[in-house]
PDBQT receptor file of N, H, CA, C and O in Angstrom, charges set to zero:
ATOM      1  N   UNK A   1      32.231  12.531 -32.245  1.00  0.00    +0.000 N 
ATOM      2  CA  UNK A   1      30.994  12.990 -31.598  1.00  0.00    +0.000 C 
ATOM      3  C   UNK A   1      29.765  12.520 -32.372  1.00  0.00    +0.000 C 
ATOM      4  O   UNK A   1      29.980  12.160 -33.530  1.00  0.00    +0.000 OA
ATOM      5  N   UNK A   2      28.813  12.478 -32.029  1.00  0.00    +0.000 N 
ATOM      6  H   UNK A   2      28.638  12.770 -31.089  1.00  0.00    +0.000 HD
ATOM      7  CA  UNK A   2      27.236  11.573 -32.452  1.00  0.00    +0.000 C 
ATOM      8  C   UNK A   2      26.800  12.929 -33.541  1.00  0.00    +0.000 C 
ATOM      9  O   UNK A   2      26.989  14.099 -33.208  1.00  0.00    +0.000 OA
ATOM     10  N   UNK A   3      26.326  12.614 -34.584  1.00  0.00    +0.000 N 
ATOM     11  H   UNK A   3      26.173  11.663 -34.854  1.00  0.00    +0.000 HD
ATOM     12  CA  UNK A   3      25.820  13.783 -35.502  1.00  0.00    +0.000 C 
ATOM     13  C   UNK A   3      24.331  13.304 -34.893  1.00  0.00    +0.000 C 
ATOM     14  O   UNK A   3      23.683  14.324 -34.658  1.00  0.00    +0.000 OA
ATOM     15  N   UNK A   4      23.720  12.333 -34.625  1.00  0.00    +0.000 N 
ATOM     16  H   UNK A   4      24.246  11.504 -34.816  1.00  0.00    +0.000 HD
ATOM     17  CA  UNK A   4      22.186  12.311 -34.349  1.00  0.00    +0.000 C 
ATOM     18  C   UNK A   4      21.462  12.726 -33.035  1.00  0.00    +0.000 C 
ATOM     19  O   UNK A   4      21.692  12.103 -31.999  1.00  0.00    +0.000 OA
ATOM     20  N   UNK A   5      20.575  13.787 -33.065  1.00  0.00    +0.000 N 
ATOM     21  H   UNK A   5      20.389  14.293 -33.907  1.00  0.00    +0.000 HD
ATOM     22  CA  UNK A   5      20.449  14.023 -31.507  1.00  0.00    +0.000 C 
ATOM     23  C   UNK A   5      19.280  12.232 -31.104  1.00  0.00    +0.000 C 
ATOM     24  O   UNK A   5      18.468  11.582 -31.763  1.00  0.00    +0.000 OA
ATOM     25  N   UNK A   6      19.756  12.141 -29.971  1.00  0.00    +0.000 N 
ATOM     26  H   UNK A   6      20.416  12.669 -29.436  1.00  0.00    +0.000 HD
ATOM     27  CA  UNK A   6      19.253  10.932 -29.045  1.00  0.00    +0.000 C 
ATOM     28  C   UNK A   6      17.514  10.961 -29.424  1.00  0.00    +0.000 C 
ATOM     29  O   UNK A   6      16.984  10.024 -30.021  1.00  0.00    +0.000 OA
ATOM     30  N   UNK A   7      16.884  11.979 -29.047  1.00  0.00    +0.000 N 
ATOM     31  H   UNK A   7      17.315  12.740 -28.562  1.00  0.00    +0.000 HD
ATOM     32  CA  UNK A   7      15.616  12.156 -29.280  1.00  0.00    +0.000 C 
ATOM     33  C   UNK A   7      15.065  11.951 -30.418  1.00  0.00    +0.000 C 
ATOM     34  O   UNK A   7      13.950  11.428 -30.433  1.00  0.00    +0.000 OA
ATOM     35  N   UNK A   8      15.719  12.315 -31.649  1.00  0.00    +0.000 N 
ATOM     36  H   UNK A   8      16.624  12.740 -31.637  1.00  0.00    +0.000 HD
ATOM     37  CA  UNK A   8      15.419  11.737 -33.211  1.00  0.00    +0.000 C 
ATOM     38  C   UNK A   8      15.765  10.495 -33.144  1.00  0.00    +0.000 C 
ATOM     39  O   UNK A   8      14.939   9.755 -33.677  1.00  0.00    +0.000 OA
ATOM     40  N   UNK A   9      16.572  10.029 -32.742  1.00  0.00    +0.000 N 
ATOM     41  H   UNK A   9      17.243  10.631 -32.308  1.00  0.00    +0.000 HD
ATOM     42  CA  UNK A   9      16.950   8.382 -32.872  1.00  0.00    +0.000 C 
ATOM     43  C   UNK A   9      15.964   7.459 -31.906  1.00  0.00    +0.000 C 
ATOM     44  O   UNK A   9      15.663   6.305 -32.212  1.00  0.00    +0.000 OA
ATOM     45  N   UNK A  10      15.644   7.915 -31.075  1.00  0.00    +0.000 N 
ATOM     46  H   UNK A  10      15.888   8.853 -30.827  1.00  0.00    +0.000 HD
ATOM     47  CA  UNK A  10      14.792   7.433 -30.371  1.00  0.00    +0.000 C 
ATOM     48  C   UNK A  10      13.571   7.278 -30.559  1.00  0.00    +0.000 C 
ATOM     49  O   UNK A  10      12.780   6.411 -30.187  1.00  0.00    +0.000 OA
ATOM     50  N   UNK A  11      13.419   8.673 -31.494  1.00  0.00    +0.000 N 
ATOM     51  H   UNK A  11      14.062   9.377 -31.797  1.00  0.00    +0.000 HD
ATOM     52  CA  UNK A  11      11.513   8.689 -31.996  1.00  0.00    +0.000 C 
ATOM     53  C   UNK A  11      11.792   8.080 -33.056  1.00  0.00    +0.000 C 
ATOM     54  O   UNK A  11      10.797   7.355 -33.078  1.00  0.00    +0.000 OA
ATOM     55  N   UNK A  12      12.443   7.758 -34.087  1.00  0.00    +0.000 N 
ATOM     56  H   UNK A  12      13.251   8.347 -34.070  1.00  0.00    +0.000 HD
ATOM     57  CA  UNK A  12      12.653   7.091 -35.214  1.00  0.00    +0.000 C 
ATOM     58  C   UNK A  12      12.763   5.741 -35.082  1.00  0.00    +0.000 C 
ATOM     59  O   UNK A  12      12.396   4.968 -35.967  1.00  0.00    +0.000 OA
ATOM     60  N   UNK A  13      13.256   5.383 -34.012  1.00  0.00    +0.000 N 
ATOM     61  H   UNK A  13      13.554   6.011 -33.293  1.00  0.00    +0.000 HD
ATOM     62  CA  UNK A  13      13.024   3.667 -33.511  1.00  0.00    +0.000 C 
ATOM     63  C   UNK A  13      11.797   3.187 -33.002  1.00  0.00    +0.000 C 
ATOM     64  O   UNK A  13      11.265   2.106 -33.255  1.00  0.00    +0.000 OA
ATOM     65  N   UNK A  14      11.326   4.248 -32.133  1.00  0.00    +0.000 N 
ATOM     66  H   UNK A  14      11.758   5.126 -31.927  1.00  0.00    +0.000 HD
ATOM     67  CA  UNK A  14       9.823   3.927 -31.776  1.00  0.00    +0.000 C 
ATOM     68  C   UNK A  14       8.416   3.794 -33.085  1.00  0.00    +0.000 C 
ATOM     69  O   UNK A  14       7.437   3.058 -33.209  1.00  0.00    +0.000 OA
ATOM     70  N   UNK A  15       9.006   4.948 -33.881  1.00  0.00    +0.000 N 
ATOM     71  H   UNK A  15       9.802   5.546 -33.780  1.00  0.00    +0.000 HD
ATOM     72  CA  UNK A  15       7.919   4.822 -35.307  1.00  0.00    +0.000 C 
ATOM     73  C   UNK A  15       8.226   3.337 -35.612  1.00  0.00    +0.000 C 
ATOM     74  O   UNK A  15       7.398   2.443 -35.440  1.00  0.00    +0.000 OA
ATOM     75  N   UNK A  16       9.399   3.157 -36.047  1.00  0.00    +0.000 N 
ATOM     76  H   UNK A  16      10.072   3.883 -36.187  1.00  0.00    +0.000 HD
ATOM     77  CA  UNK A  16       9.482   2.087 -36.794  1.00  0.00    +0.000 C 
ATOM     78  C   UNK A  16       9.159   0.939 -36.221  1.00  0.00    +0.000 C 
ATOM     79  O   UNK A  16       8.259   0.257 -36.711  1.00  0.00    +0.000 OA
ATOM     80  N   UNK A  17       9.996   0.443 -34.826  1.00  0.00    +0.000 N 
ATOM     81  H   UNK A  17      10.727   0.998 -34.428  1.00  0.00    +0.000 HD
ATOM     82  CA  UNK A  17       9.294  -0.932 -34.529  1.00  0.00    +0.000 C 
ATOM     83  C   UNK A  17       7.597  -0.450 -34.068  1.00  0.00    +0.000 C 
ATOM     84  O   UNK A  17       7.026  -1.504 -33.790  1.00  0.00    +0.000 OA
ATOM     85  N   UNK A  18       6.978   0.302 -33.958  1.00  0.00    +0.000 N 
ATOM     86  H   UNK A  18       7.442   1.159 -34.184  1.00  0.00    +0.000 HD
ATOM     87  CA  UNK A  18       5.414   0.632 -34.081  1.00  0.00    +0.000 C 
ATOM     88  C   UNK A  18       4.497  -0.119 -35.205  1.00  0.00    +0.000 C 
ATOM     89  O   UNK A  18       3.493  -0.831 -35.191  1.00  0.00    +0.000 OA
ATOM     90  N   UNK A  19       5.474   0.478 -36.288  1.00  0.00    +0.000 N 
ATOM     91  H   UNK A  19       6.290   1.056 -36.299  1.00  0.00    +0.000 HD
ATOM     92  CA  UNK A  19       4.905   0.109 -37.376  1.00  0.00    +0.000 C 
ATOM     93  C   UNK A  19       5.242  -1.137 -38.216  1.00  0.00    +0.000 C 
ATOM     94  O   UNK A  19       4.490  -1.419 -39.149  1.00  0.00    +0.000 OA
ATOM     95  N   UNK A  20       6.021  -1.693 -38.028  1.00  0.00    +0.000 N 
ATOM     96  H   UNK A  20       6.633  -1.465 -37.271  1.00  0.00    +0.000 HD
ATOM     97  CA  UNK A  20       6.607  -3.252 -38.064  1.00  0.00    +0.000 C 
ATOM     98  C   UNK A  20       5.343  -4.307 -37.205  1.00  0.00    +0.000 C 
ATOM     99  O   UNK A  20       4.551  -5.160 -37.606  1.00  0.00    +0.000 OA
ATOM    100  N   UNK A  21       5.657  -3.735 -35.890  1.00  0.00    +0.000 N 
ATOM    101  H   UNK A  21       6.300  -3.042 -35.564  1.00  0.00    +0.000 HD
ATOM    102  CA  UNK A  21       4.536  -4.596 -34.650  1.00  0.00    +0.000 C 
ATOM    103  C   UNK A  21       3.473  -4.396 -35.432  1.00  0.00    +0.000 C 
ATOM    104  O   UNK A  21       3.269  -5.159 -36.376  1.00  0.00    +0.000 OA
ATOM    105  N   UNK A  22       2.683  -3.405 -35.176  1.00  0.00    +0.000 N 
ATOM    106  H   UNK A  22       2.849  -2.786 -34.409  1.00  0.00    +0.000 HD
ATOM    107  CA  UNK A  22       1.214  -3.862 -35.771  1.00  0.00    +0.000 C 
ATOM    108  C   UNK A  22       1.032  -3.973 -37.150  1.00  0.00    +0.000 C 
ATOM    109  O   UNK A  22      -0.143  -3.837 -37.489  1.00  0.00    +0.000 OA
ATOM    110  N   UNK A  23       1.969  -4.214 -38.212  1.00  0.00    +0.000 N 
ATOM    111  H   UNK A  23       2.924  -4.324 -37.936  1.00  0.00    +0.000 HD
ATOM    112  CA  UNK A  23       1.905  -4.922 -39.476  1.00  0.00    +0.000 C 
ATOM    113  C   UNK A  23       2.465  -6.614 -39.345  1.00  0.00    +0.000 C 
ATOM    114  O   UNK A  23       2.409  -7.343 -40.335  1.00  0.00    +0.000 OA
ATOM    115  N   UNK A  24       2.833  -6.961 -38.429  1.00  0.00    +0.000 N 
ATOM    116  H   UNK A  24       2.879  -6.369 -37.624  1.00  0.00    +0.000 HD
ATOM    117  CA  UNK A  24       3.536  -8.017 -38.115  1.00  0.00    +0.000 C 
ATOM    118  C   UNK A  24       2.320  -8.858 -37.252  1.00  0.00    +0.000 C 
ATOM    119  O   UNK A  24       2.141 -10.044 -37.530  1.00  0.00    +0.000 OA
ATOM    120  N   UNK A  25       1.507  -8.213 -36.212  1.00  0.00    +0.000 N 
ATOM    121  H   UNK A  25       1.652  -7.250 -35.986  1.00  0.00    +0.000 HD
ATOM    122  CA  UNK A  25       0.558  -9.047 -35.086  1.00  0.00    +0.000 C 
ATOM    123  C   UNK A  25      -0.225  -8.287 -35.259  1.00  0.00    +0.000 C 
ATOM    124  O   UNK A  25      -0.103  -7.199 -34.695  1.00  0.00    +0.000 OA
ATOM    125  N   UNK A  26      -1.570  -8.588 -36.273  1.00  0.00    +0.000 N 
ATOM    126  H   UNK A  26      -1.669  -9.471 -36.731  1.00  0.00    +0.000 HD
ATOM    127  CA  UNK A  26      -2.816  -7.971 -36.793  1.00  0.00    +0.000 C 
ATOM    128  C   UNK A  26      -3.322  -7.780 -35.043  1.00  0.00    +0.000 C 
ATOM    129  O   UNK A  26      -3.519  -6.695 -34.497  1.00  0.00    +0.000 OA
ATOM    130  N   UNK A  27      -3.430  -8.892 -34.515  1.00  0.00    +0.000 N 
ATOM    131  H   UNK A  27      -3.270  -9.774 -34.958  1.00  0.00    +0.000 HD
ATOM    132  CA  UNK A  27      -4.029  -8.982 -33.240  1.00  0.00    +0.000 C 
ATOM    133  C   UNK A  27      -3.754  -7.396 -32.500  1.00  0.00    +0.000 C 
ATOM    134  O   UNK A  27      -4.549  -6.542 -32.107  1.00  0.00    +0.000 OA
ATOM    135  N   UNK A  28      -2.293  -7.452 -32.518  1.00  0.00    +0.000 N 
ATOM    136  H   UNK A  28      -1.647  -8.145 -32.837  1.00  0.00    +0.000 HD
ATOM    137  CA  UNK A  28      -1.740  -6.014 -31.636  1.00  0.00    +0.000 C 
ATOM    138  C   UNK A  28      -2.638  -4.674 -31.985  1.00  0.00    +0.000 C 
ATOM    139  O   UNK A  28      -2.940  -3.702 -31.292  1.00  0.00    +0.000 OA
ATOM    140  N   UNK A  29      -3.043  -5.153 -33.820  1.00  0.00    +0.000 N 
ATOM    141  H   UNK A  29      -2.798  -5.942 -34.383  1.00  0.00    +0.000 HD
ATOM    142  CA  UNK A  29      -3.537  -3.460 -33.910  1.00  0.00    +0.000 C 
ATOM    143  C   UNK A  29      -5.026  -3.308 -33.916  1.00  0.00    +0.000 C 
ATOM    144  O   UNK A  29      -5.707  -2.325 -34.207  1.00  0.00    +0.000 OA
ATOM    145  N   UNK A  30      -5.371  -4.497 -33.530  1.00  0.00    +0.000 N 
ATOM    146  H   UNK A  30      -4.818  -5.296 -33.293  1.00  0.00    +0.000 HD
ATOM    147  CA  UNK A  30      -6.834  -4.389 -32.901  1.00  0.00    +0.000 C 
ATOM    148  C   UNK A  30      -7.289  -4.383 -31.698  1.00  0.00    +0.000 C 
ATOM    149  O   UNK A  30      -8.411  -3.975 -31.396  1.00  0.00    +0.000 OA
ATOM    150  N   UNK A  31      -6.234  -4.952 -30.710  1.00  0.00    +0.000 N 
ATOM    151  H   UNK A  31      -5.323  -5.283 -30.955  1.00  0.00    +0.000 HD
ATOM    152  CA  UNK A  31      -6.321  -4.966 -29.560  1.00  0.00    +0.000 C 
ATOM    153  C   UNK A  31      -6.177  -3.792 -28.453  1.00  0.00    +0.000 C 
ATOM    154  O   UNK A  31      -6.733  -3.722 -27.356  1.00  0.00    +0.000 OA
ATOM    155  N   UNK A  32      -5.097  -2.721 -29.174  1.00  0.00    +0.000 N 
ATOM    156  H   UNK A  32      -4.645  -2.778 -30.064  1.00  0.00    +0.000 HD
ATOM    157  CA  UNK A  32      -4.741  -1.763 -28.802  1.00  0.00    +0.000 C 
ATOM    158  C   UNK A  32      -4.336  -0.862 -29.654  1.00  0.00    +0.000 C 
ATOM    159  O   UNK A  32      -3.218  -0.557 -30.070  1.00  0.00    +0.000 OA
ATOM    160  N   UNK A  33      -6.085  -0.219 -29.998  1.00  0.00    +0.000 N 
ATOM    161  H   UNK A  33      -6.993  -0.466 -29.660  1.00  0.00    +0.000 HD
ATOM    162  CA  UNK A  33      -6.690   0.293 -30.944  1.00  0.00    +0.000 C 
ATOM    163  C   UNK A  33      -5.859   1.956 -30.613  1.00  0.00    +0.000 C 
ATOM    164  O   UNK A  33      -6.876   2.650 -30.642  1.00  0.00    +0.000 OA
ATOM    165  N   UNK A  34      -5.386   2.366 -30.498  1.00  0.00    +0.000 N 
ATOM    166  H   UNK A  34      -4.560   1.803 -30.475  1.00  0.00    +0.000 HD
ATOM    167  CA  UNK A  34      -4.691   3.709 -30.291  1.00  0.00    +0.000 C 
ATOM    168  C   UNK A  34      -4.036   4.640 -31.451  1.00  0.00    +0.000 C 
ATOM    169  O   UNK A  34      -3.816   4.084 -32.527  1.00  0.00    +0.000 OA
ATOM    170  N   UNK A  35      -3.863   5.361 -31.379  1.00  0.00    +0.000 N 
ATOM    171  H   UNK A  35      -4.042   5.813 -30.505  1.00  0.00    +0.000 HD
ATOM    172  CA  UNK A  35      -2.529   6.151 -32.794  1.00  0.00    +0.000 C 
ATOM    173  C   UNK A  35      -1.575   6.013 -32.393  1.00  0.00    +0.000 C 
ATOM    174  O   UNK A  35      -0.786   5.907 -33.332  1.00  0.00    +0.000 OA
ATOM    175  N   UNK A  36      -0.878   5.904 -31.063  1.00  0.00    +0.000 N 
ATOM    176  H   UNK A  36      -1.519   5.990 -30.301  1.00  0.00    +0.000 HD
ATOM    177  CA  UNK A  36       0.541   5.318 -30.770  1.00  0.00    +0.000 C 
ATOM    178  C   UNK A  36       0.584   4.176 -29.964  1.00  0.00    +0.000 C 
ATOM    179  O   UNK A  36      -0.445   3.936 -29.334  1.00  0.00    +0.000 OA
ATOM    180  N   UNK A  37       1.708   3.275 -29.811  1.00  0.00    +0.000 N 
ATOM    181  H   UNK A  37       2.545   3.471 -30.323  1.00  0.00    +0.000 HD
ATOM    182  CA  UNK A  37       2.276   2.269 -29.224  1.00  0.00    +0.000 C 
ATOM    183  C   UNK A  37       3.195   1.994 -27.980  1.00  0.00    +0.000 C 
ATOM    184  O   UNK A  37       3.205   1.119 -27.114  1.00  0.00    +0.000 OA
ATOM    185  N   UNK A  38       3.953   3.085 -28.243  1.00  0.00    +0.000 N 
ATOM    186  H   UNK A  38       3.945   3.796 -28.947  1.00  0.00    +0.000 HD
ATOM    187  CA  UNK A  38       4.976   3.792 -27.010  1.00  0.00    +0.000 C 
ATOM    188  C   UNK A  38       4.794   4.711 -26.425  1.00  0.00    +0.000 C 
ATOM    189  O   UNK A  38       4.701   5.664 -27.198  1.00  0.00    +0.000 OA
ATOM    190  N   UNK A  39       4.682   4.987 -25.441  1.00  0.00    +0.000 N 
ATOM    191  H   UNK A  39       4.758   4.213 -24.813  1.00  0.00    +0.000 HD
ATOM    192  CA  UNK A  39       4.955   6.050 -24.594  1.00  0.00    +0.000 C 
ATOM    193  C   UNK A  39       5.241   7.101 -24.820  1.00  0.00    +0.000 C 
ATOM    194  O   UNK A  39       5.649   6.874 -25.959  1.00  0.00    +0.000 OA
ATOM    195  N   UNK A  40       5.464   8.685 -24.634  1.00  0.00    +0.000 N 
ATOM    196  H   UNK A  40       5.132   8.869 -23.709  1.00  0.00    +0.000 HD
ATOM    197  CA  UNK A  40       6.679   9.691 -25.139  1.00  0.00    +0.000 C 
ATOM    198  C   UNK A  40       8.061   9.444 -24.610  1.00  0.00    +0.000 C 
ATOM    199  O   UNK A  40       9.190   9.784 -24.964  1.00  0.00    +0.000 OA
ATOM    200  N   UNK A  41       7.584   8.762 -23.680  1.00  0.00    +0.000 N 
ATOM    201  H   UNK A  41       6.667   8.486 -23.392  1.00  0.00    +0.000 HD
ATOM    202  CA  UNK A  41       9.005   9.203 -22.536  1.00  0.00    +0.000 C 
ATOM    203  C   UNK A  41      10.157   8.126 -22.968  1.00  0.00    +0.000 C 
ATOM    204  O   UNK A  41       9.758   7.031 -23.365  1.00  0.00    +0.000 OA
ATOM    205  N   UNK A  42      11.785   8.411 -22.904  1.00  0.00    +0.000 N 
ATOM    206  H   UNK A  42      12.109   9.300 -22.581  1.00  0.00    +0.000 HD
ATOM    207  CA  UNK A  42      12.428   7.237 -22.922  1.00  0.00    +0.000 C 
ATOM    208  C   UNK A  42      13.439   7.647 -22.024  1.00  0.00    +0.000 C 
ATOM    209  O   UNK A  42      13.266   8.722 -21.449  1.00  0.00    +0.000 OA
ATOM    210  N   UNK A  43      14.650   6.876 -21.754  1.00  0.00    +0.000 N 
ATOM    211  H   UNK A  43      14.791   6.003 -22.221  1.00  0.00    +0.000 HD
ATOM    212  CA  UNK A  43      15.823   7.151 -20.816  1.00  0.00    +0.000 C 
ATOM    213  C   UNK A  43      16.904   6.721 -21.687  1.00  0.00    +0.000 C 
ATOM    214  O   UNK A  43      17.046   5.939 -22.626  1.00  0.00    +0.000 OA
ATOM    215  N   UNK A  44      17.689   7.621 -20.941  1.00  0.00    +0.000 N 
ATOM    216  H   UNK A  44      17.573   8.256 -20.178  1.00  0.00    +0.000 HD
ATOM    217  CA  UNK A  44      19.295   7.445 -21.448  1.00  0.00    +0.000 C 
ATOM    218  C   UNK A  44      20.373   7.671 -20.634  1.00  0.00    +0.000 C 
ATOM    219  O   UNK A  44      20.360   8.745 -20.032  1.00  0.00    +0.000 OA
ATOM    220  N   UNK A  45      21.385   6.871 -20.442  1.00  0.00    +0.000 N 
ATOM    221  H   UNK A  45      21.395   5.999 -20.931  1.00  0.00    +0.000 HD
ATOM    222  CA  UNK A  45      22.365   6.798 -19.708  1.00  0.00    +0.000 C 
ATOM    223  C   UNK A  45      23.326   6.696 -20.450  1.00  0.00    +0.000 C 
ATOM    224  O   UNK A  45      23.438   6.205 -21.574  1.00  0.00    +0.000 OA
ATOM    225  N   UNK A  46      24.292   7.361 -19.534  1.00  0.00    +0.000 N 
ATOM    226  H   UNK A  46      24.201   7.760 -18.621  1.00  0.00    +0.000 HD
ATOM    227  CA  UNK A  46      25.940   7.071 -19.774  1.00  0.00    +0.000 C 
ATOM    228  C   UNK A  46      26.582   6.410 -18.981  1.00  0.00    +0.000 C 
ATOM    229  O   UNK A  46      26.253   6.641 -17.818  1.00  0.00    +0.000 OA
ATOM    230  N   UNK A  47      28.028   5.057 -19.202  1.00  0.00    +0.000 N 
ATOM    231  H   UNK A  47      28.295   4.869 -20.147  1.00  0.00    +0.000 HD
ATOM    232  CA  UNK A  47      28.221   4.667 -18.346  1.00  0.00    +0.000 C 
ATOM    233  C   UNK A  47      30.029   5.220 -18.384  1.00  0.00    +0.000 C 
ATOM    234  O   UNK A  47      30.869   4.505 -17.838  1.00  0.00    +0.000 OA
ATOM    235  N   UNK A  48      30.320   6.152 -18.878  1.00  0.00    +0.000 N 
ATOM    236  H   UNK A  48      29.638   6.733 -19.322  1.00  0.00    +0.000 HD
ATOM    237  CA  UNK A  48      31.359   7.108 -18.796  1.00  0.00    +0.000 C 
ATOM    238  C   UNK A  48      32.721   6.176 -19.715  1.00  0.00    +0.000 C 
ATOM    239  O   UNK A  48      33.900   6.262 -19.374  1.00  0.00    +0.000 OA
ATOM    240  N   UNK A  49      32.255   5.360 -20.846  1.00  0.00    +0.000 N 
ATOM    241  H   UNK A  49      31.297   5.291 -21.123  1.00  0.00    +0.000 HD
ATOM    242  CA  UNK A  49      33.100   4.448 -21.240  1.00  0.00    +0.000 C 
ATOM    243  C   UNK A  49      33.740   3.415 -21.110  1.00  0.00    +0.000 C 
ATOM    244  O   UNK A  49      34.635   2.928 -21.801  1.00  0.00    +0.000 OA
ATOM    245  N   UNK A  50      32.851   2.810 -19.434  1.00  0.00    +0.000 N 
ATOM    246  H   UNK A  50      32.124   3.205 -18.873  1.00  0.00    +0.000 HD
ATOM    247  CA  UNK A  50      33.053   1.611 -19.134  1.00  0.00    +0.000 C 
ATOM    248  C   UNK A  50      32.924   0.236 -20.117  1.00  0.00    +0.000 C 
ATOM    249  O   UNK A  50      31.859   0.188 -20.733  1.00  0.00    +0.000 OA
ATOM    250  N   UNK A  51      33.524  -0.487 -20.267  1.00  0.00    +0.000 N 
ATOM    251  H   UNK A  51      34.389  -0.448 -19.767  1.00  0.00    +0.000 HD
ATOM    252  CA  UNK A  51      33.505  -1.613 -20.805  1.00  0.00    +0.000 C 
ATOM    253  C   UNK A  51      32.318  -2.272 -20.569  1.00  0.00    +0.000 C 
ATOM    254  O   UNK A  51      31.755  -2.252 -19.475  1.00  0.00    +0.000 OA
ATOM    255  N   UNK A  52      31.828  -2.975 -21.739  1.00  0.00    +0.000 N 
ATOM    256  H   UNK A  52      32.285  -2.992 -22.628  1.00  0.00    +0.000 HD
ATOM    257  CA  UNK A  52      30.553  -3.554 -21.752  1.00  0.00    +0.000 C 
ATOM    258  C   UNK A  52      30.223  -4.651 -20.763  1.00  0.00    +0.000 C 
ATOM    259  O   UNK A  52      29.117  -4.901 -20.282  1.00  0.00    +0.000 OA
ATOM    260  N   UNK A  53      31.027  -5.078 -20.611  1.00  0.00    +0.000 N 
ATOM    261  H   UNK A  53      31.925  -4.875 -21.002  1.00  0.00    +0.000 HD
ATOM    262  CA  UNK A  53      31.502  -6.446 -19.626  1.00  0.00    +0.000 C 
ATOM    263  C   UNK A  53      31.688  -5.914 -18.259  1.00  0.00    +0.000 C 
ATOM    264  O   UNK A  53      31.191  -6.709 -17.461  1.00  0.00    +0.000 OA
ATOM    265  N   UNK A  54      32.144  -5.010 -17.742  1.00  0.00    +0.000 N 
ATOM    266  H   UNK A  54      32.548  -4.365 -18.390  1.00  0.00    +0.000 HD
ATOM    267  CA  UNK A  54      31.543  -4.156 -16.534  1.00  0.00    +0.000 C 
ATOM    268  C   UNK A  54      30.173  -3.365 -16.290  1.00  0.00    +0.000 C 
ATOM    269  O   UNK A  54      29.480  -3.225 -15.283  1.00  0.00    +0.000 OA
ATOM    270  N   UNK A  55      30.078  -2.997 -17.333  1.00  0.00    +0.000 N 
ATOM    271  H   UNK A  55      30.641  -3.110 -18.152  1.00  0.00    +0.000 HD
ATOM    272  CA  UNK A  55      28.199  -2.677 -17.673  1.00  0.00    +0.000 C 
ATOM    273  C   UNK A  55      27.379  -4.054 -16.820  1.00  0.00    +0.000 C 
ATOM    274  O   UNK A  55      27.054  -4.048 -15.633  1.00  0.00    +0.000 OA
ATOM    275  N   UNK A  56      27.212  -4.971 -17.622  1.00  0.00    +0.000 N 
ATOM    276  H   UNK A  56      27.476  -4.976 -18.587  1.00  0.00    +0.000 HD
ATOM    277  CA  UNK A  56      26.643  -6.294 -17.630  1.00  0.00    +0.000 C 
ATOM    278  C   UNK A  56      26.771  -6.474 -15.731  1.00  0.00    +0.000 C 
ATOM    279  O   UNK A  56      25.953  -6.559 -14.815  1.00  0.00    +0.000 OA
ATOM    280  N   UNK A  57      28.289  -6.467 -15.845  1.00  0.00    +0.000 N 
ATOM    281  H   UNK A  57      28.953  -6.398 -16.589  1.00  0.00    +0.000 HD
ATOM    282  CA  UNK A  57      28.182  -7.581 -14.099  1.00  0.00    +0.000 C 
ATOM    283  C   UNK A  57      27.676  -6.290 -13.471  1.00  0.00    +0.000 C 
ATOM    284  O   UNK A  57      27.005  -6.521 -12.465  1.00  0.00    +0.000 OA
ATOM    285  N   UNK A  58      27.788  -5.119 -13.740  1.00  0.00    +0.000 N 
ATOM    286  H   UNK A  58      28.334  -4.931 -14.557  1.00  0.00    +0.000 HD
ATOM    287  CA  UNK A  58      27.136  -4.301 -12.879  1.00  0.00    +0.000 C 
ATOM    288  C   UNK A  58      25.754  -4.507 -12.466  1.00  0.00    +0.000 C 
ATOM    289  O   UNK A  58      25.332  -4.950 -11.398  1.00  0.00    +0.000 OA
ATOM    290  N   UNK A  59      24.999  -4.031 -13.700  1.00  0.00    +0.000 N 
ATOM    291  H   UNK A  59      25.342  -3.671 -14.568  1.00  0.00    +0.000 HD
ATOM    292  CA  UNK A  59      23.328  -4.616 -13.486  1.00  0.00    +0.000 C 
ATOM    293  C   UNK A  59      23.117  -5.834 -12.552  1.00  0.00    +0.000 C 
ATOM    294  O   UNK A  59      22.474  -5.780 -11.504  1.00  0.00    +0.000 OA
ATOM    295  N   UNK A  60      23.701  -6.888 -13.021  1.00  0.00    +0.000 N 
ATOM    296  H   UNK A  60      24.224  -6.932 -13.872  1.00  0.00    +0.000 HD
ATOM    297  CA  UNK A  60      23.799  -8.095 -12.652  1.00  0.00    +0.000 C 
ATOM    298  C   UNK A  60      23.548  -8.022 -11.142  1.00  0.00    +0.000 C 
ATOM    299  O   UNK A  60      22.555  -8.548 -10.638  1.00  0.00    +0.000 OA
ATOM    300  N   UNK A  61      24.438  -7.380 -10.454  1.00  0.00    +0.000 N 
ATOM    301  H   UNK A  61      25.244  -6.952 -10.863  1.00  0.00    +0.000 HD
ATOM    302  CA  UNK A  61      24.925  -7.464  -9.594  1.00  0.00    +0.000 C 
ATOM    303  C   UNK A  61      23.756  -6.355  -8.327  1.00  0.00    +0.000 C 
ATOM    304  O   UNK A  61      23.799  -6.196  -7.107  1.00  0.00    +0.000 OA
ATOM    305  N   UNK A  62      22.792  -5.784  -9.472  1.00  0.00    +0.000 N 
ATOM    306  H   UNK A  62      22.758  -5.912 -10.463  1.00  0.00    +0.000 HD
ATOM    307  CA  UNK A  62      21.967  -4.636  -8.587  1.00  0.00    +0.000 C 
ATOM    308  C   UNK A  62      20.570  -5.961  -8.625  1.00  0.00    +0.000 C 
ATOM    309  O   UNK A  62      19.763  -5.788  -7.711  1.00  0.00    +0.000 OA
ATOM    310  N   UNK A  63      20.343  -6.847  -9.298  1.00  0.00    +0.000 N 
ATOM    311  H   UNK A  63      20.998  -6.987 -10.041  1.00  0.00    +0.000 HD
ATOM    312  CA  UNK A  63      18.870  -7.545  -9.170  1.00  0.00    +0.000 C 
ATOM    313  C   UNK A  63      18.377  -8.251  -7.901  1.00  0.00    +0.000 C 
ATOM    314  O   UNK A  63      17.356  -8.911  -7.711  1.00  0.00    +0.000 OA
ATOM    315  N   UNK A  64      19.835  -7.783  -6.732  1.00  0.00    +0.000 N 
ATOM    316  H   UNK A  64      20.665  -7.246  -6.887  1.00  0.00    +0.000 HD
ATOM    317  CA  UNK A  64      19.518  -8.567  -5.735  1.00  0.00    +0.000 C 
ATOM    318  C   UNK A  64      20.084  -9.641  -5.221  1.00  0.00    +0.000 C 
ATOM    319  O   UNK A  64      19.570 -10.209  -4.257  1.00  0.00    +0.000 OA
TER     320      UNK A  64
């Protein structure tokens, strides 16, 4: 079972590539002068242990 709840892992990825990006593209942190970068909101799905390779042609297969 996952010891990390989704929401800490999620806000902990968003800090970080945040703070990578606008130390990385001076431009980014002048351009979009804000205190955050992301959104609050994120999504999460389950695909009930399907194989990654059924994942894939799935999407694939919804673009139309």
């Amino acid at each position: 079972p996952p010891t990390v709840q989704l929401s800490k892992l999620v806000n902990s990825l968003k800090a970080v590539t945040s703070r990578r990006l606008r130390n990385e593209f001076l431009d980014l942190r002048e351009a979009y002068n804000k205190p955050v970068l992301w959104s609050r909101s994120y999504f999460v799905g389950s695909c009930g242990g399907a194989p990654l390779e059924v994942v894939k042609r799935y999407i694939q297969h919804q673009r139309g």
